[in-house]
Phi, psi and omega in degrees: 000131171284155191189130192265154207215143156199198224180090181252131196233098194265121198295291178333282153302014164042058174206142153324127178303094142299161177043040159284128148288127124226180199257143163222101297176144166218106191247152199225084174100231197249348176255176177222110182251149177271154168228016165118216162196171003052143174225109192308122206265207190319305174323325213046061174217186180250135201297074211128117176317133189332287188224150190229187155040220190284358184249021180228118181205150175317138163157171162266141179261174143208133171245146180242127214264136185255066175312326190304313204280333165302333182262010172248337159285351202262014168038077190222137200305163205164125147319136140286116018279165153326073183349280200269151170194319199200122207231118188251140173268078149301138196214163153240138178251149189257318167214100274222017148279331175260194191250128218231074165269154174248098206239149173237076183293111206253100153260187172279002172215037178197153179213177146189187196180137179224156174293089167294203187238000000 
């Protein structure tokens, strides 16, 4: 069974993003639907897969990452606005039988992301 996953990793502070929202978003064309959302526990991963089963099927996704508001619980200095705030990720899953981890490693001026295991 397939299943989208994801991981915030705050790079700045060498510790797991805890209490990150993200958004989780199914784009078909020109729309965009929300399909809900998560907030990333201690680990900074979620207790539960994004999305599983039948509500993880092929097409592009995007989870929107609310960085801004995390680095401000993390009461960590920054201009306003913020360089980073709100950070959207697009994938495509091709095949919605395997596992989709997304991990999002997070400074106040840098990201990346890669296809984890």
């Amino acid at each position: 069974m397939g299943r989208l996953t994801t991981h915030v990793l705050d790079t700045a502070l060498g510790r797991p993003g805890n209490g990150l929202k993200i958004e989780i978003f199914r784009i078909e064309g020109e729309n965009r639907t929300r399909l809900g959302e998560v907030i990333t526990n201690d680990d900074g991963r979620c207790d539960a897969p994004i999305l599983e089963g039948a509500d993880f099927t092929a097409g592009e996704y995007e989870l929107l990452f609310h960085a801004g508001d995390y680095l401000d619980g993390q009461q960590v200095a920054g201009n306003k606005p913020r360089f980073l705030d709100r950070i959207p990720l697009r994938f495509g899953v091709a095949n919605a039988d395997e596992h989709y981890h997304v991990p999002l490693l997070l400074s106040p001026y840098s990201y990346s992301t890669y296809r984890g295991s």
